[in-house]
C-alpha positions in Angstrom: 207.2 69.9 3.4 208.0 68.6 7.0 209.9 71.5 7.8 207.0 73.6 6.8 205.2 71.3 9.5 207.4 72.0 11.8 207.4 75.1 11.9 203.6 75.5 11.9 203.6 73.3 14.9 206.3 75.4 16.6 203.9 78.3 15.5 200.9 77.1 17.4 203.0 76.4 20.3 204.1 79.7 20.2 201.0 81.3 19.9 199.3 79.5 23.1 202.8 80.3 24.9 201.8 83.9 24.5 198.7 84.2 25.5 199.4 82.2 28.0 202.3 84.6 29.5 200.3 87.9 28.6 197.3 86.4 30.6 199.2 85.7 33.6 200.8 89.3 33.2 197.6 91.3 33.2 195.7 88.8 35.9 199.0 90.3 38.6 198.8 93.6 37.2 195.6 93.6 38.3 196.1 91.3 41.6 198.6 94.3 42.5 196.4 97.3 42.1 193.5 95.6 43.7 195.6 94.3 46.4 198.3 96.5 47.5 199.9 93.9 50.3 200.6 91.4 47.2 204.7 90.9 45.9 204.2 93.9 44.0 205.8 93.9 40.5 208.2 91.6 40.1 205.4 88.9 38.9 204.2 90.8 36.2 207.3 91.6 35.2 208.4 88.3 35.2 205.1 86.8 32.8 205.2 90.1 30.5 209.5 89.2 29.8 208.4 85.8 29.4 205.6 86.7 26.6 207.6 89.4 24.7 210.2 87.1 24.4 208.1 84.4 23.0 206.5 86.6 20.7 209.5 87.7 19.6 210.9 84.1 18.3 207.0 84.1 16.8 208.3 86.8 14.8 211.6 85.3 14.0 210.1 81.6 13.1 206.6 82.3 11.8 206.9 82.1 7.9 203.3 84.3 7.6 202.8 87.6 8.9 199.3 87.3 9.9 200.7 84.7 12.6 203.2 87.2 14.2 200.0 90.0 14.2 198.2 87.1 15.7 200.3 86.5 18.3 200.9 90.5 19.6 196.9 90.6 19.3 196.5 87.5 21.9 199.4 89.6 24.3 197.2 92.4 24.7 193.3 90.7 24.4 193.6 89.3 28.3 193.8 93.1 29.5 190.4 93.8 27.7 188.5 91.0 30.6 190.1 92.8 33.3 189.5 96.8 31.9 185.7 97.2 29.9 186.4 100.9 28.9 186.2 102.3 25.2 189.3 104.6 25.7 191.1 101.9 27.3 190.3 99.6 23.9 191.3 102.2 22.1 195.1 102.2 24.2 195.4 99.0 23.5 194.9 99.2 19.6 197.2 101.9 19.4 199.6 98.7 22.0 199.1 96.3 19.3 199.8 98.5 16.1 203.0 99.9 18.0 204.2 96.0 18.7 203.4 94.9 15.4 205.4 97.6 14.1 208.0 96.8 16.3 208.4 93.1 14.9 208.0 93.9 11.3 211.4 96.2 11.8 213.0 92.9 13.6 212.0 90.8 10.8 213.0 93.1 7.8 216.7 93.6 9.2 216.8 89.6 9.3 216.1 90.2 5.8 218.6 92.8 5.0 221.6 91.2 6.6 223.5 88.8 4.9 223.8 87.0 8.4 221.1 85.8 10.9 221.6 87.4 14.0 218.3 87.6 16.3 219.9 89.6 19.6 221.0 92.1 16.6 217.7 92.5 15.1 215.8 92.5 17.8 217.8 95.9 18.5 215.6 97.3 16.0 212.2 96.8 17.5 212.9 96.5 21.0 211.7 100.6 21.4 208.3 100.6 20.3 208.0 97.1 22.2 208.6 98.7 25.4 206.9 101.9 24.7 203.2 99.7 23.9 203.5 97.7 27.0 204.1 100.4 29.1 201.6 102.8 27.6 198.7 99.7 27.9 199.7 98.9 31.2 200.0 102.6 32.6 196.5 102.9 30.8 195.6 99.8 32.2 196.3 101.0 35.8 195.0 104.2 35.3 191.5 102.8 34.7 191.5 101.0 37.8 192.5 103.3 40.2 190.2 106.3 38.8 187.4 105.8 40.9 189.5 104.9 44.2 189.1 107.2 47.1 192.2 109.6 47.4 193.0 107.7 50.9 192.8 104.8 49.4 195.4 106.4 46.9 197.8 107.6 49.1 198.1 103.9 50.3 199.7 103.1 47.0 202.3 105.6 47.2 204.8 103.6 48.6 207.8 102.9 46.8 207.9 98.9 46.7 211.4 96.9 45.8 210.9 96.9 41.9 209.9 100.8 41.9 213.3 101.4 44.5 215.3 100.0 42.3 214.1 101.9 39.1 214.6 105.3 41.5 218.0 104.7 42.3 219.3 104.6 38.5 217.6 107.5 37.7 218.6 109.9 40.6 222.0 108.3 39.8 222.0 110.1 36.2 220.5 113.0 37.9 223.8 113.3 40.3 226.2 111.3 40.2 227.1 111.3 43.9 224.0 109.6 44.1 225.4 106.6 41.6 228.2 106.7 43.7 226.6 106.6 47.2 224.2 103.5 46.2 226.8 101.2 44.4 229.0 101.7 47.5 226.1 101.1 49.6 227.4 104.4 51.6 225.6 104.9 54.9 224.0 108.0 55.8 226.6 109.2 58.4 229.3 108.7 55.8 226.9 110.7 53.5 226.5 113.5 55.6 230.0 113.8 56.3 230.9 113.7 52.4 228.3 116.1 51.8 229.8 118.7 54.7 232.9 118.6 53.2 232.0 118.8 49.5 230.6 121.9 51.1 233.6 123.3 52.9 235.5 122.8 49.5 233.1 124.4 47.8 233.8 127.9 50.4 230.2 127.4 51.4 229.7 128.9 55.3 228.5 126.8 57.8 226.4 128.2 60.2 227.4 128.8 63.5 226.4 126.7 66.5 223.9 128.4 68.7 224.8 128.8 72.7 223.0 125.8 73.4 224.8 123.7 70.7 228.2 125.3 72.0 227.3 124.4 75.5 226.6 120.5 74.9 229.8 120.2 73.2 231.5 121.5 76.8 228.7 118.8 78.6 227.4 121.6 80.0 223.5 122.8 80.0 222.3 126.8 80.0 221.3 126.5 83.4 224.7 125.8 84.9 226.3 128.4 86.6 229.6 128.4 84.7 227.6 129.0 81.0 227.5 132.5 80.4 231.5 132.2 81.4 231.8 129.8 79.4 230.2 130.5 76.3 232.9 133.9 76.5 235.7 132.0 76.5 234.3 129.7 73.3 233.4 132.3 71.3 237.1 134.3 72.4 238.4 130.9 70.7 236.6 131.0 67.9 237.5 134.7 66.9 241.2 134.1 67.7 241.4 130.2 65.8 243.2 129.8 69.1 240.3 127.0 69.8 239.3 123.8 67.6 235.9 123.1 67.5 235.2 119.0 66.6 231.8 120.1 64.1 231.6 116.1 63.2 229.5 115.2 65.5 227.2 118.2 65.5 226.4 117.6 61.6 225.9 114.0 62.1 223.4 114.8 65.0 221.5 117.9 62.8 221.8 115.6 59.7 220.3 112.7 61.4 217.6 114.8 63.3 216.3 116.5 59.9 216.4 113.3 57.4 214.8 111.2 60.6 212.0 114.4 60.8 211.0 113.9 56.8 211.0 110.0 57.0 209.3 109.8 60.4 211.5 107.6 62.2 214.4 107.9 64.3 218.0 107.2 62.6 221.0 105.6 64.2 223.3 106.8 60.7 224.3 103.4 59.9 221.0 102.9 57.3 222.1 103.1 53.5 221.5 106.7 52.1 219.7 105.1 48.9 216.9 103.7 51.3 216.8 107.1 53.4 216.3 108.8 50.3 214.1 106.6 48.8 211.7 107.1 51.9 212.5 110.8 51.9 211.0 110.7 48.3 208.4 108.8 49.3 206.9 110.4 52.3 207.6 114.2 50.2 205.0 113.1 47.2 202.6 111.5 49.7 202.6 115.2 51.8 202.3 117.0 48.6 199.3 115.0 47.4 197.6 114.7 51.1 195.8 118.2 51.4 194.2 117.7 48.1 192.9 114.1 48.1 192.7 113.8 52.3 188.7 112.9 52.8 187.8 113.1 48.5 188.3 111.8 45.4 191.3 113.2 43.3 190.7 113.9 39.4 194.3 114.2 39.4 196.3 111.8 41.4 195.5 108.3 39.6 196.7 110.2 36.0 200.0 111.2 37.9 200.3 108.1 39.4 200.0 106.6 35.8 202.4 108.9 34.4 205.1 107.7 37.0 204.3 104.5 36.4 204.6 105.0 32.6 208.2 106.5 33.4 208.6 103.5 35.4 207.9 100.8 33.1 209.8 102.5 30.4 213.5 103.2 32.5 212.3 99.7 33.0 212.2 98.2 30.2 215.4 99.9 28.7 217.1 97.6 31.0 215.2 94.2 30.7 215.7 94.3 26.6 218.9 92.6 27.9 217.1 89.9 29.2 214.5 89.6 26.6 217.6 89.5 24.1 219.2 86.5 25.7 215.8 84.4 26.8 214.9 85.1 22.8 218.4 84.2 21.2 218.5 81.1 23.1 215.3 79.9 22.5 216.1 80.3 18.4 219.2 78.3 19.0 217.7 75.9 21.0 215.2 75.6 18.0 218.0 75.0 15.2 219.8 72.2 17.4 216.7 70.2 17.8 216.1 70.6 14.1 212.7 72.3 13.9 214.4 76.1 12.7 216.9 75.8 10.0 219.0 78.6 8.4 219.8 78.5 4.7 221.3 80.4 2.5 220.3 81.3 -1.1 221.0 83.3 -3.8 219.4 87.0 -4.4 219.6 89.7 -6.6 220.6 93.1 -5.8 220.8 96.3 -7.8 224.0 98.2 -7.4 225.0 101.6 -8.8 228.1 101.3 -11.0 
């Protein structure tokens, strides 16, 4: 009987922890689309790995059902204050089935195994988890942004810390250069060099200088009276290999010019790739979107915008069900040691085939 009262106590405690988190959550979800210059989204990632955690030891050490469906229905209600829309309501039903599903699968493979283990079992429901928050929140973003001029738009483009960091894993799986480049935090003169001769292995021509190119590697300009000589005797070198021409500096300087063209900026080389390409990225989807939202509204940015934030959230997520794991596990342990959780073992029957 008192450990029934504990529980139900540790229950309503629970309960309040998670709406608590999930309101904090969608109040800087919303702080960050209203107001671009805010931390961007480490906040709300923060408050939504706090609530999913909690409601995952809900699920764990709530003896009733309804008080687990209880719980994922107070994550989601705070982003219904924020977003009036029917089809938005209707996202975020389809959030809370797809959580409560979720749990249920944690709490039936506690079930099945003949030993508790909650980083295990939360294995099991972790997915759909993910997939409802970030389908809510991309929906959630989405209604927002709809009506938002498509200058106003473009302002958002800009890939802040969180989304950087998100980019970088996934153009590492795309090439893996790419993995290498950013865990070695390679610059982007070694970068261009690598890539040059990754090229030259590879039997891939590279282009000849022009005259003018040839000339500044002699410190010499067209107009000087000795060019046309010698540019003759050059080019007589380069027919006859007799002559070695030092290319290194030449693709540093095109490499440098071209990357600093597409970012806007000038480049000394010694910036890290990741970041260079990161803005290259960047500053490529905002000139692809500019003719078509430049001085209108765009139907069709904020639902692409979405989508990439969808993709976002989910990479995302794949990689904080560590963290939710941990924060969750030690929270149940924490409840056993101070007595308010117990586990017991009983007795069951089982049919087997003989």
């Amino acid at each position: 009987m008192e450990q029934d009262f504990k529980k139900q106590w540790l229950s309503g405690i629970l309960l309040f922890l998670v709406c608590l988190f999930s309101f904090f959550g969608w109040l800087t979800v919303n702080q960050v689309i209203l107001t671009p210059e805010t931390s961007g989204w480490l906040s709300p990632i923060l408050w939504f790995s706090l609530g999913i955690s909690t409601m995952c030891l809900l699920a764990f050490s709530a003896k009733e059902e309804m008080t687990v469906n209880g719980g994922v229905f107070l994550a989601f209600a705070p982003s219904v204050f924020f977003v009036q829309d029917v089809l938005f309501v209707v996202l975020a039903i389809a959030g809370v089935a797809l959580s409560i599903m979720g749990l249920s699968q944690m709490r039936q493979d506690t079930k099945s195994n003949i030993h508790i283990h909650v980083g295990r079992s939360m294995q099991h429901g972790l997915g759909r988890i993910v997939f409802s928050f970030s389908l809510v929140i991309a929906s959630f973003y989405y209604m927002q942004i709809r009506t938002v001029s498509g200058e106003e738009l473009l302002q958002k483009l800009a890939i802040d810390t969180t989304s950087h960091a998100v980019l970088t894993q996934v153009l590492g799986m795309v090439n893996p250069d790419f993995r290498k480049a950013n865990q070695e935090n390679v610059t982007v003169d070694e970068f261009l060099l690598a890539f040059q001769k990754n090229q030259s292995a590879n039997e891939v021509a590279v282009p000849i200088p022009s005259d003018i190119e040839l000339l500044q590697m002699e410190g010499m300009t067209p107009a000087d009276p000795r060019a046309t000589q010698t540019l003759i005797q050059i080019k007589k070198g380069l027919k006859d290999n007799a002559v070695a021409i030092d290319t290194r500096g030449l693709v540093l300087d095109q490499g440098r010019k071209q990357l600093s063209d597409i970012v806007g900026k000038p480049l000394s080389g010694e910036e890290s790739i990741a970041d260079v390409l990161a803005q290259v990225i960047n500053q490529r989807i905002r000139t692809y979107f500019q003719p078509t939202v430049a001085n209108s509204t765009s139907l069709l940015l904020p639902f692409v915008l979405a989508v990439i934030l969808f993709v976002t959230l989910w990479s995302l997520g794949a990689i904080l069900t560590v963290v939710w794991r941990i924060i969750t596990g030690a929270a149940f342990s924490f409840c056993r040691r101070v007595g308010v959780l117990e586990i017991k073992k009983v007795m069951v029957e089982q049919e087997v085939i003989e």
